[in-house]
C-alpha angles and dihedrals in degrees: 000000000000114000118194120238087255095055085051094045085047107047095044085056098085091038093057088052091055102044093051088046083055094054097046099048086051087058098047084050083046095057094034089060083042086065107039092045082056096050084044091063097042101056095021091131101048102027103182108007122090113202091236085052091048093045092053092039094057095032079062098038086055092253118142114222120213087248100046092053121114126204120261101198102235135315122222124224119200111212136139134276114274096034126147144202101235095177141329145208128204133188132158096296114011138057112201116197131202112212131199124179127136094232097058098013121211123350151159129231132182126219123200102216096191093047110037098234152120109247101183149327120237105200123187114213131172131267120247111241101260112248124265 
């Protein structure tokens, strides 16, 4: 089994050329998951919107972003004297309020924010005693 120097040369060939095409290609994986790993931490909060996206898609949606709102100057609820704010609840369009008094009792009005009006009153009453 004696092999001369040019059947050695020859045959190794093939095997160099492979070994360098396999480290090349594990460089090129290793700085592709560089860079994803990289893209990842930098969005990794909002991956896949953008906020100009998120702002287009809700303008057309009919969603009111905090930074496309207008004021509105004030808006006037008539109650009567003694009420209170017993709680409230914003979001980008709509103010819900939460009202006590002893005269009208608890109740629930929405605001329009964008529009400056009241939308509706939700009253609790109490229920007559069922026939018997």
């Amino acid at each position: 089994m004696n092999f001369s120097e040019r059947e050695i040369l020859s045959s190794s060939h093939p095997l160099k050329i492979t070994k360098i095409l396999v480290l090349v290609m594990t460089c090129l994986i290793a700085i592709g998951l560089a860079f994803l790993g990289y893209g990842l931490s930098i969005n990794g909060q909002n991956f896949g919107e953008s906020p100009a996206l998120v702002r287009a898609v809700r303008k057309a949606e009919g969603i009111v972003c905090a930074d496309l709102r207008v004021p509105f100057g004030s808006v006037t609820l008539h109650q009567a004297p003694g009420t209170r704010i017993t709680s409230m609840v914003a979001d980008n369009q709509y103010l819900i309020l939460r009202l006590d008094s002893g005269e009208q009792g608890e109740r629930v009005i929405v605001i329009d924010l964008v529009a400056g009006r009241v939308l509706g009153t939700v009253t609790v009453e109490s229920a007559s005693a069922p026939a018997q």
